[in-house]
Steps between C-alpha positions, in 0.01 A plus 500: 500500500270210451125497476328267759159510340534286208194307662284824313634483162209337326686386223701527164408561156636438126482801283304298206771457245486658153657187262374633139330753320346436206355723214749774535777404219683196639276227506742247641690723699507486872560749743693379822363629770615434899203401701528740799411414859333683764442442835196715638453634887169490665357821714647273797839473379543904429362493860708315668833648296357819626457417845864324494706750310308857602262466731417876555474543082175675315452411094628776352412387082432203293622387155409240264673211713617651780407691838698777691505556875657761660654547894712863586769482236455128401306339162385175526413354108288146486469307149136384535594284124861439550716393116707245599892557458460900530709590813523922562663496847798386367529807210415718754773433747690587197359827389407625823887525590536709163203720582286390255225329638357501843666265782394166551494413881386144466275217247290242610492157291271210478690189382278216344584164412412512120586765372787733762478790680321802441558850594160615670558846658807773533559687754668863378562842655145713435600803210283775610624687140236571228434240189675668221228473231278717769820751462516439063074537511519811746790633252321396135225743648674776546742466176771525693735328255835546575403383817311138347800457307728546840291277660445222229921532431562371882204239459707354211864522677340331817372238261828427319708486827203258670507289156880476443546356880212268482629385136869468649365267761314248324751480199623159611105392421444670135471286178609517135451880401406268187225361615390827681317643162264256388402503842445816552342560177233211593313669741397743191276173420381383901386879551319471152379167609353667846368842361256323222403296759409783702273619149756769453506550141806636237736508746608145489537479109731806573714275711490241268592688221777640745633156607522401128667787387819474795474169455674587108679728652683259805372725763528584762813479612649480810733786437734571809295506837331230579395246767264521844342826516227743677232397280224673578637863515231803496506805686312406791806247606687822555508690852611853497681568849615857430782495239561110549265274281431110595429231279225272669295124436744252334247197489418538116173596260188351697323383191862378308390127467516295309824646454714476801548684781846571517651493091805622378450835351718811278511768794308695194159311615508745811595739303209486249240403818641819672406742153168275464441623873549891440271484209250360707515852698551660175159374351287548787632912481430471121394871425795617643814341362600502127844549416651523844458183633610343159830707592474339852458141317793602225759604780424182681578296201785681434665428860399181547728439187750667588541323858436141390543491103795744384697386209221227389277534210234781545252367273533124692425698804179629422392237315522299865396781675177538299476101532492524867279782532206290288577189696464718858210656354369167425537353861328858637225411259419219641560592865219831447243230328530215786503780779182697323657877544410609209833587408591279235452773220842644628720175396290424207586878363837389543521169351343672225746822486786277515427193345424721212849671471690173574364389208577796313841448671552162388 
């Protein structure tokens, strides 16, 4: 469907772009970065898109960007900041056939001159299931393991089936798994850019002493799995209907720029967001987990190997899987300081944990 109401879009923005940081070991090199653009909805555009596409709906929760309305069995999702070039109604029609993700039932666009269309607001079937870190929280109290690590096992093989279709259907677009490293390993050096800037202190010498050290090393690597993924997987994207789980919100990290929106990624990313994202649950239950949940955490490394790795080098695989776990942790870093929740301690523990042994690693 198309949006009439481009009259109340106010505008769009530049992301301001990042062209060289200075101080921090390289002082002539320059980061690339893509200068991302947004196109913003006013309180009368979600209005009107409301009116038009469920006129009978009630708000029913808000995120960082976007705003959910919801009418009898039907869940109406409006981008108040909308990335350009991010488009979820298409993966949905996808997933939602494979029983994945929720049914999309229709998208509405706004096409501008400049700059394209833009994907404003989704129209899905409403999940009426439970979040699944609720479920892992509810469980972490009660130290019912067996049952965290049943739980946390499906979480990763809905993730891996999700990831290997979206990665199968943007292959056509991927670069040069050569020039997929340096990249990657760069935004070691943006987050350490943003965090001192934010007066966090020690953590970004960590990262630069990280980025230096793979950089000797050549990695990462973009080992076997890679191209257009979740990438923003934690456990509250997960709905728990009964014994089938759904994999939800395909539009990106909020707070990614100034590194695009939609990169080419190793499927081990979500892998190492989706272990950042059970230690968050972990921490906050501190006084009752020791050695169990490291099982948990063990098991999960184990299996993800197993499904997506087998036969390559073990040591290559957690060097990467550590390297992705610090770069997540770095992102969630900045996403707790910019949002003020006070959370921030969580992914600085971790950058910390394993920035430390990927060093030791390397």
């Amino acid at each position: 469907m198309r949006c009439p109401f481009i009259d109340y879009i106010p505008g769009i923005y530049e992301v301001v772009e990042l062209e060289e940081i200075d101080g921090i070991g390289f002082r002539h090199r320059v980061i690339r970065i893509h200068k991302s653009k947004y196109l913003v909805l006013g309180e009368d555009a979600v209005e009107a898109i409301v009116d038009e596409a469920l006129p009978s709906a009630r708000p029913v929760g808000r995120g960082c960007e976007s705003i959910h309305y919801r009418a009898g069995e039907k869940l109406l999702t409006i981008r108040r900041l909308v990335p350009e070039g991010v488009f979820e109604e298409p993966l949905l029609r996808v997933l939602g056939r494979m029983g994945i993700s929720p049914k999309p039932l229709g998208s509405y666009m706004v096409e501008t001159e400049e700059y394209g269309g833009f994907e404003v607001a989704v129209l899905t079937e409403y999940l009426s299931g439970e979040r699944l870190d609720m479920v892992i929280d509810r469980l972490v109290s009660s130290e019912e393991w067996r049952e965290v690590y049943r739980e946390m096992g499906r979480a990763l093989d809905t993730l891996i089936e999700a990831d290997s279709v979206l990665i199968e259907m943007g292959r056509d677009r991927v670069v040069s798994p050569d020039e997929l490293g340096a990249d990657w390993r760069d935004r070691l050096l943006v987050r350490a850019y943003q965090l001192g800037g934010l007066g966090i202190k020690g953590v970004p010498q960590l990262l630069r002493d990280l980025y230096h050290a793979l950089r000797r090393k050549g990695l990462p690597t973009a080992m076997k799995h890679y191209g257009y993924v979740h990438g923003d997987i934690h456990l509250g994207q997960y709905i728990r209907l009964g014994e089938q789980l759904l994999l939800t919100d395909y539009m990106g990290e909020p707070y990614r720029e100034p590194i695009p929106r939609r990169s080419v990624e190793e499927i081990l990313r979500d892998v190492a967001s989706l272990l950042n994202s059970f230690e968050y649950i972990l921490w906050r239950h501190r006084s009752k987990w020791i050695g169990d949940a490291y099982e948990v955490i063990d098991k999960l490394v184990e299996s993800a190997y197993a499904s997506l790795y087998h036969g390559l080098d073990k040591h290559l695989y957690l060097a990467n899987l550590l390297f992705w776990r610090v770069e997540r942790a770095a992102y969630e870093t900045l996403y707790e300081e910019l949002l003020g929740t006070g959370l921030s301690w969580i992914p600085l523990r971790i950058i910390a944990d394993k920035g430390g042994e990927l060093l030791e690693h390397l």
